[in-house]
C-alpha positions in Angstrom: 0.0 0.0 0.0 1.0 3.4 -0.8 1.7 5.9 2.5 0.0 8.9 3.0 2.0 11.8 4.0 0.8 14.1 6.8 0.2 17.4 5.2 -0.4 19.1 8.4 2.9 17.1 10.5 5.2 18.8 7.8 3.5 22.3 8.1 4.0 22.2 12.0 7.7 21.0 12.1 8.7 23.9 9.7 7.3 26.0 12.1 8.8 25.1 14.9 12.0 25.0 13.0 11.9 28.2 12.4 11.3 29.5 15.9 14.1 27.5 16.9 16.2 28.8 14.6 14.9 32.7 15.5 15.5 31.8 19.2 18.7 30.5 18.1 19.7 34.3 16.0 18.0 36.4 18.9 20.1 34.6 21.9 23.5 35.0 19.3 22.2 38.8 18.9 21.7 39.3 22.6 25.1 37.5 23.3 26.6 39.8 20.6 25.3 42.9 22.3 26.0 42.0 25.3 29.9 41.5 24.6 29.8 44.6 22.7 28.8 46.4 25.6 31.8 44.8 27.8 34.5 45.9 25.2 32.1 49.5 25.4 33.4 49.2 29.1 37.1 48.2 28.5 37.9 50.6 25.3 40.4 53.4 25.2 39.1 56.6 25.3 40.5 59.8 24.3 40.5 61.3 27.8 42.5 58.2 29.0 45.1 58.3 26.3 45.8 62.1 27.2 45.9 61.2 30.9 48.4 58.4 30.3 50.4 60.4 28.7 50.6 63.0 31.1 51.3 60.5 33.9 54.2 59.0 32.4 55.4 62.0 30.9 55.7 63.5 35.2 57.4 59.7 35.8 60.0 60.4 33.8 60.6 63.8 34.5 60.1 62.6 38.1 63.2 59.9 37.4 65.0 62.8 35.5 64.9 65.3 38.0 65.7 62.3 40.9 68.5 61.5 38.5 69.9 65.1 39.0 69.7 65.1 42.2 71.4 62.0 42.7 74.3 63.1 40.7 74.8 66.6 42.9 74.6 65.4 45.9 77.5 62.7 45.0 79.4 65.5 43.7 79.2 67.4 46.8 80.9 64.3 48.6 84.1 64.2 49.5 86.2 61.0 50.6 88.9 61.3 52.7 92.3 60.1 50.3 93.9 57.0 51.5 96.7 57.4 54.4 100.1 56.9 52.8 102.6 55.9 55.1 105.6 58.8 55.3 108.4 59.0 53.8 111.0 60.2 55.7 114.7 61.0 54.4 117.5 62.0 56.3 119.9 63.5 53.7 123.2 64.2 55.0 124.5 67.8 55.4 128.1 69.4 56.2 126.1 72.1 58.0 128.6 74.9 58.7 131.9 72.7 58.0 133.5 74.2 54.7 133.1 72.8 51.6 135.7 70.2 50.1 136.2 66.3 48.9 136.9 64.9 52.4 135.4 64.2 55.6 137.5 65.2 58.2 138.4 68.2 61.1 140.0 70.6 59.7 142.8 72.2 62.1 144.3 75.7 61.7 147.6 76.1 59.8 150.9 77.1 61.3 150.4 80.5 59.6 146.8 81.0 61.2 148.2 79.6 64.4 151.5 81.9 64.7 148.7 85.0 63.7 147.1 84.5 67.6 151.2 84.3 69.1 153.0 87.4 70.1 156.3 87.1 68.1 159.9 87.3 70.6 162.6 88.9 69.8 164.1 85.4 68.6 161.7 85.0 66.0 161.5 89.1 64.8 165.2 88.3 64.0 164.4 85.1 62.3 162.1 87.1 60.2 164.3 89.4 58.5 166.9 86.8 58.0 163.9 85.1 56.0 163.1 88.0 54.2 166.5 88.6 52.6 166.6 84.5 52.0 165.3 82.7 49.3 163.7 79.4 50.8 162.0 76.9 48.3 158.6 75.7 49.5 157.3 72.6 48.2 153.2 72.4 48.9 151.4 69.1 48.8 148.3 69.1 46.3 145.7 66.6 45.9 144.0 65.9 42.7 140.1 67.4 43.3 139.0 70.8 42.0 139.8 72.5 45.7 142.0 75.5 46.0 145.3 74.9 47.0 145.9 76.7 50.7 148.3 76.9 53.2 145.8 78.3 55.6 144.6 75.4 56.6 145.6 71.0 56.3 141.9 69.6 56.7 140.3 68.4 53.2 136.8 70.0 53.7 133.7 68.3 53.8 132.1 66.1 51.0 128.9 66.2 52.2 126.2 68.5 50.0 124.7 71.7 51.7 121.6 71.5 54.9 122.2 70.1 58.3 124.7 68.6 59.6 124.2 65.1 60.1 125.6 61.9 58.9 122.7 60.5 57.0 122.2 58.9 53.9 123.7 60.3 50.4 120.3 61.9 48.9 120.1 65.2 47.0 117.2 67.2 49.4 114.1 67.6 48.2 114.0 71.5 48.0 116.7 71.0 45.4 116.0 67.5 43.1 112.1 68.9 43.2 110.8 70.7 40.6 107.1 71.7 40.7 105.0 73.4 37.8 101.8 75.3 37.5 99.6 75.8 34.1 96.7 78.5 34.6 95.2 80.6 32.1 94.3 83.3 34.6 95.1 84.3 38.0 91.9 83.0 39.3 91.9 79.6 37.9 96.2 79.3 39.6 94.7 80.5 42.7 92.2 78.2 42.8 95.2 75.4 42.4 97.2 76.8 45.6 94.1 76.7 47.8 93.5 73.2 46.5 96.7 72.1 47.2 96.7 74.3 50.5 99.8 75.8 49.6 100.7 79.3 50.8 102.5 82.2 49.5 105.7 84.2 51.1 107.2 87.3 51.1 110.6 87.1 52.5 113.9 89.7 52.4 113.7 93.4 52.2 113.8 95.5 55.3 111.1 93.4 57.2 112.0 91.4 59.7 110.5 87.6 59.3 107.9 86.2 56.6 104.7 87.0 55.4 102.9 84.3 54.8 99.3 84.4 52.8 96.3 81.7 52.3 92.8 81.8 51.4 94.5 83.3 48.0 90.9 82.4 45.7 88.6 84.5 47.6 89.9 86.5 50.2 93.9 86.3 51.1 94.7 86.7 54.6 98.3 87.4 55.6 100.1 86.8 58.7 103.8 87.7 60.0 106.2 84.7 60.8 108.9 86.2 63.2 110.7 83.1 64.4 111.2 81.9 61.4 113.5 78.7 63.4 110.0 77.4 63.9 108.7 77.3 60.1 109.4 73.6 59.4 108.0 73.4 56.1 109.1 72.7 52.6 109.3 75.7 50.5 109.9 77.0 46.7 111.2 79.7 45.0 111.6 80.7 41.4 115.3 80.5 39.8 114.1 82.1 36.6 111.6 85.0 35.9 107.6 83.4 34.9 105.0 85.1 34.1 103.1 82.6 37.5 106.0 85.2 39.6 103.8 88.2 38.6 100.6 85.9 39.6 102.1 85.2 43.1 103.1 89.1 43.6 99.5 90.1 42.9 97.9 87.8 45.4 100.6 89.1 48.0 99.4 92.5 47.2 96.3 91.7 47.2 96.5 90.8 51.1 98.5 93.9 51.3 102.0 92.5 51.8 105.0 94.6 50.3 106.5 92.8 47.6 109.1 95.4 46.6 112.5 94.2 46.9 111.4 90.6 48.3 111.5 87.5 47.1 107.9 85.5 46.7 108.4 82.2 48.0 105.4 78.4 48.6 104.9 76.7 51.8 104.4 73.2 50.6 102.5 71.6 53.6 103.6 68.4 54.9 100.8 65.9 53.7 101.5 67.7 50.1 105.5 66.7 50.6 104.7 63.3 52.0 102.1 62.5 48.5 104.9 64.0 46.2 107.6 62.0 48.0 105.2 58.8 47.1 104.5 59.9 43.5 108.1 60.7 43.2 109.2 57.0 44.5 106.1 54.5 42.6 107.4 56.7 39.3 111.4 56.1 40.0 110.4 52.5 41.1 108.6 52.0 37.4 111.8 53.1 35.7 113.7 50.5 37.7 115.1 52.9 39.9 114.1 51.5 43.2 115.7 53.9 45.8 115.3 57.7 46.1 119.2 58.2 46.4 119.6 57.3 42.6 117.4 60.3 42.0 118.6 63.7 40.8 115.9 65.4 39.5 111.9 64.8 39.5 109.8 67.7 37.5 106.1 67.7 38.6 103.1 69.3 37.0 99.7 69.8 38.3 97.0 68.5 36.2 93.4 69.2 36.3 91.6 65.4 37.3 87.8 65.6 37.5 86.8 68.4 40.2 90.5 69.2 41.7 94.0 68.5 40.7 96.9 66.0 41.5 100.7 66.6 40.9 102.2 63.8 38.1 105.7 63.3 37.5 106.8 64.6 33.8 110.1 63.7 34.0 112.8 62.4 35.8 117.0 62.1 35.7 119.1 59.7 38.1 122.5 59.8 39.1 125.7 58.7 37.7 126.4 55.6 40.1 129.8 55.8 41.9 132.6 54.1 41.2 
């Protein structure tokens, strides 16, 4: 038998197909909407782009300015230089003992001594019997560059110039020392000697003592030394005319210390002498020139480094070894 379609059956599920299918599109629209309304909530606005920018823009001028800061205060710092142990020499001297190749007393010749006797009768006759005789004399000589003299039998003393003493065979400091300043202007060299707390002097003339002046950058101050036997420090003066000699006689004036017919003069101070004694020895030591009696000369210059300055060594001559 043929089978008989239900018209109506077909009719009905169509229909609900096609509810289901415009429940199905109106839940997808409402779920649409409704996520469109969440990115609504989480999108960028303009007013929040122009506020981000403004906040980082203040961090990083924030970090920038912090920065800054950082880096002043640092440069304000100041660390204390590592102690360096001294360096103490005891160069010999021949003190008031005069000059010559030996080491010895020297006693007065007979001709000094017979100057302090009161001549007898005896020896006036003995002198004109000498004056009208021809006696040959025959005078010992030594082979050094000393004056023959019959003053006087003692040699002299080898030892170089300063205090006596018997110490070890090094040229001083005040003469195998060199220093050298480079400044454009007299500001900028002033600012080097209160760096280096060096002083300026004013010695000779008719005054009595030295003047001595500091605080040369801003405002010098001078003082009188009177007992100069009490002035202990190293000190400098200039063997040949440089223009830095005019700098030094304006900063005496400028403290109101008479310069005419003086001689400008610089108190090293001792922590000064003790760091060039050290730069002096480490450079000498990398020439392979381990001890500071093989040293005759050492030539410093002061160099600008960072916010100050610091004394190098430039050059540098030795001594002849003895034979």
């Amino acid at each position: 038998m043929a089978s008989v379609e239900n018209p109506d059956r077909s009719v009905d599920e169509q229909i609900d197909r096609s509810a289901v299918d415009g429940g199905t599109s109106a839940e997808t629209r409402g779920h649409h909407d409704s996520r469109e309304a969440e990115r609504e909530k989480f999108r960028i606005s303009r007013f929040d782009v122009v506020t981000s920018f403004f906040m980082a823009l203040m961090l990083f001028i924030g970090v920038f300015v912090f920065m800054l800061f950082v880096i002043w205060l640092t440069s304000r710092w100041t660390f204390a230089p590592l102690a360096i142990a001294p360096i103490i020499e005891n160069p010999a001297g021949r003190g008031d003992n005069a000059e010559g190749f030996e080491r010895d007393f020297e006693p007065p010749g007979a001709e000094e001594v017979e100057e302090l006797l009161e001549p007898t009768l005896q020896d006036t006759i003995e002198a004109v019997t000498d004056a009208v005789s021809s006696v040959a004399a025959a005078l010992t000589t030594n082979d050094t560059a000393a004056t023959a003299t019959t003053s006087g039998t003692g040699a002299g003393d080898s030892r170089p110039p300063g205090p006596e003493g018997e110490g070890e065979d090094i040229i001083p400091r005040f003469e195998r020392w060199q220093l050298n300043f480079t400044a454009r202007d007299l500001p900028s060299y002033a600012k080097q000697l209160d760096f280096y707390q060096i002083e300026l002097g004013a010695i000779g003339g008719t005054i009595q003592g030295v003047d001595a002046v500091n605080n040369l950058a801003s405002k010098p101050k001078a003082r009188l030394i009177v007992d100069t036997e009490s002035e202990k420090r190293l000190y400098f003066m200039f063997k040949t005319p440089s223009p830095l000699m005019q700098f030094d006689l304006s900063l005496l004036n400028s403290a109101g210390v008479k310069t005419s017919g003086r001689t400008p003069l610089k108190f090293i101070p001792s922590e000064l002498e003790n760091k060039l004694a050290f730069v002096e020895l480490e450079y000498s030591k990398s020439k392979g020139h381990p001890s500071v009696t093989e040293i005759a000369k050492t030539v410093f210059e002061s160099k600008s480094v960072g916010g100050g300055y610091e004394f190098e060594v430039t050059s540098q001559r030795y001594r002849k070894p003895k034979k």
